[in-house]
N, C-alpha and C positions, 0 to 999 in steps of 0.2 A: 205603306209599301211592304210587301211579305217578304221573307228572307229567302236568299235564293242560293243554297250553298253550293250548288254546281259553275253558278258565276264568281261566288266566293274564292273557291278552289282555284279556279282559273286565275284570279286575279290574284293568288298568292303566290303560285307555280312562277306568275310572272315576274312578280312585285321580287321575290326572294329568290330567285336562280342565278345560279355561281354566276359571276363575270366572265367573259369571255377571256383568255391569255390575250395580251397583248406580243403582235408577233415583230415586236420591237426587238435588234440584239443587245446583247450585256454593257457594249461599247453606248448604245445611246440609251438604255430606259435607263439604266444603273445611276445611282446617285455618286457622287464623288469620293464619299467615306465606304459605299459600296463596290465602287470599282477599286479603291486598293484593299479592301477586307478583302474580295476575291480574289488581286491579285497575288495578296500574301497567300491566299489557302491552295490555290493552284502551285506554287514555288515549293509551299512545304510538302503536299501531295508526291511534287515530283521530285523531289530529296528523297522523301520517302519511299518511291519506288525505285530509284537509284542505286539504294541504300539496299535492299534487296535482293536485288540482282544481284549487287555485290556478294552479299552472305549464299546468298544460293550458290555460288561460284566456288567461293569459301577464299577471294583474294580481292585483296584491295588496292593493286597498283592501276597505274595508267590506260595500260592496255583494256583492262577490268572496267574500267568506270568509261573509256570510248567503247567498248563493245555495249554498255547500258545505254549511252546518250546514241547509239546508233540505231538501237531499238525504240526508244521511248522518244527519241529526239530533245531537243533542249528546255530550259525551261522557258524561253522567251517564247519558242514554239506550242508548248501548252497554253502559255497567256492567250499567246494570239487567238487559239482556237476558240479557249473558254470565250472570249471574248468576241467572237461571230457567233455565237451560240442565242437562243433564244432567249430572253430574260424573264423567268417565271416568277411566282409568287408563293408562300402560301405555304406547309409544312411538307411540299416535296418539292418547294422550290431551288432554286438555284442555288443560293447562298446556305440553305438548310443540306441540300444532298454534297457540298462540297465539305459541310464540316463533320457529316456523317464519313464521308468516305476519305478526309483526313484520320479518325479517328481509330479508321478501323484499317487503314495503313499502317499508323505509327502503332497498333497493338499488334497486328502483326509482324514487323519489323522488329519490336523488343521481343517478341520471342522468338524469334527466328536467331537474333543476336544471342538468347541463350543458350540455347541450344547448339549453335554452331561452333568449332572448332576455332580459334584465332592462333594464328601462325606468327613465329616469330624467329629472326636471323639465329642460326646455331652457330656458336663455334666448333662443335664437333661434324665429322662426318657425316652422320647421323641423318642430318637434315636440319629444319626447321624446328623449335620446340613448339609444339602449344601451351600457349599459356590457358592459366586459368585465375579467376578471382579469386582476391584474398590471400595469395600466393608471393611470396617471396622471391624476388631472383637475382642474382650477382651477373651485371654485364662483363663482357670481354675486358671493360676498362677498368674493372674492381667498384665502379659503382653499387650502390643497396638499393637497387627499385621493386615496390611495393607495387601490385596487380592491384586495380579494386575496380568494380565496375558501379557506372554512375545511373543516372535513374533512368536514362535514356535507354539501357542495356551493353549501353557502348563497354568496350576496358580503355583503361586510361593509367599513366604510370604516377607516383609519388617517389622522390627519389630523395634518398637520403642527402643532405645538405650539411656540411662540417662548420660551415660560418655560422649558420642562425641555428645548431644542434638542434634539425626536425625536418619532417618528409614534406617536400614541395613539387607541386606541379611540375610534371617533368612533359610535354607533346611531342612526339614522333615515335609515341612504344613500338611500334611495329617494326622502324628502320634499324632497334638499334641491334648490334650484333654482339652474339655470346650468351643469349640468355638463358643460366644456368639456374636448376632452381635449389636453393639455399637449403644444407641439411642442418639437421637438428644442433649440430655442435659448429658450425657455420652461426647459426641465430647465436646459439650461445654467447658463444665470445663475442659475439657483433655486441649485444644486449652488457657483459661485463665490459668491454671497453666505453660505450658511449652511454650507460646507464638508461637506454630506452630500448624498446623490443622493438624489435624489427616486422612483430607477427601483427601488430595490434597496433604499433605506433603510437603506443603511448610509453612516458618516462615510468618507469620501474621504480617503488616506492616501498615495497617490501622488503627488506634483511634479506630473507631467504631467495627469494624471486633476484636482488641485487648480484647474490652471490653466485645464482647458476644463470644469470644471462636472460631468465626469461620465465613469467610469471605461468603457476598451475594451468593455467586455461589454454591457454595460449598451447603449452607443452603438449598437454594432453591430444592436442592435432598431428603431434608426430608419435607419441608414446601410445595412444592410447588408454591413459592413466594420468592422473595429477599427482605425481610422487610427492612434489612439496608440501601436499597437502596433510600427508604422513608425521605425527607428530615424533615418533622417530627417526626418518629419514633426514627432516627440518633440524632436528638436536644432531645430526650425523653433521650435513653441511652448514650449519654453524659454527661448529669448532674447528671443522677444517677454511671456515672463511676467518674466525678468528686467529686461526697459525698463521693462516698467508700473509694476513696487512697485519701481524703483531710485529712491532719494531723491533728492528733486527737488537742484541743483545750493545752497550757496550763494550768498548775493544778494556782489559786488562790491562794498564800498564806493565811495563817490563820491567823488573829490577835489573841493574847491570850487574855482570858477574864482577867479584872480589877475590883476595886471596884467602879471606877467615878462611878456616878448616870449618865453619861452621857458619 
């Protein structure tokens, strides 16, 4: 029998052409570890865009976050939808395009978190402060809370703690009111009374650095210079940290006076 590649061809077109979608929804073709992956990616998608609105606004109360879920609606409301949706296959499928477009919410949303100004209660007239990372601030209540932003983009507070001497998770930075940002001789004395920096939050282990409250690096973010670093400077506030904690002298007893002439 002679080869016939035109029947060949045909019967390959057929044998190997894509499968048809099945126009089954998400609720019924989905398998059951598929229907809660998607329903987790649908919840974070819409956190994620929640979360945006918010920054776009540049506030994050009540009012704020009902004018987002009025637009986008709720998250149970996205489920529901994803989930009348068509259930595809395949590398633009369903569960593929929701963790594409997870991904590229949450990188947008960390930058937009950088970028954006975060607001915080002032006790001056003034207004509100912005805070910023890495930044230092003394609350209205004399608290030491540490600014630092976590990998999400978010800020988040550490707050100095007197019992366990170190900075501990503090939630609510945005509620709390007063927040003033800590100057250079503020760290200082923070740094000589509790022997750890306030800038860096770590404990102070150097002489020099013990003596002025706050290590070169650290300083250098307000000074612009690391003066401790100065081997003069170092032999300057050394003697003056040896005057200070040098034990005061003994007291002289007193002779009582007599009548000798001598």
């Amino acid at each position: 029998m002679a080869y016939d590649p035109t029947a060949s061809t045909a019967y390959a077109s057929v044998r190997y052409a894509p499968r048809p979608q099945s126009a089954r929804t998400v609720a019924d073709a989905a398998s059951v570890k598929q229907l809660s992956f998607i329903e987790d990616m649908v919840r974070e998608i819409h956190r994620l865009q929640v979360r945006e609105l918010e920054l776009a606004q540049g506030e994050h109360d009540d009012a704020t976050r009902a004018l987002a879920l009025g637009t986008l609606g709720t998250a149970d409301d996205a489920v529901r939808v994803q989930m009348s949706q068509t259930f595809t296959y395949g590398e633009t499928g369903t569960i593929n395009r929701l963790i594409a477009a997870r991904n590229r919410h949450r990188k947008l949303a960390q930058e937009m978190a950088r970028r954006a100004p975060v607001t915080a209660p002032s006790a001056s007239v003034a207004g509100p402060v912005v805070l910023e990372a890495d930044q230092t601030y003394r609350a209205a209540d004399g608290r030491v809370i540490r600014v630092v932003r976590g990998q999400s983009g978010h800020l988040y507070g550490k707050v100095w703690t007197p019992d366990t001497q170190s900075f501990e998770y503090l939630p609510g930075l945005l509620r709390i009111p007063g927040m003033v940002l800590m100057t250079l001789a503020e760290v200082s004395a923070f740094g000589q009374q509790t022997g750890q920096c306030c800038v860096c939050c770590t404990p102070l282990t150097d002489t020099v650095s013990i003596a002025l409250g706050i290590g070169p690096v650290c300083e250098s973010r307000y000074t612009g210079k690391a003066r401790s670093r100065s081997a003069k400077y170092r032999a300057a506030v050394l003697a003056e940290y040896a005057a200070r904690t040098a034990p005061a002298p003994a007291d002289v007893p007193v002779v009582p006076a007599t009548d000798a002439p001598f």
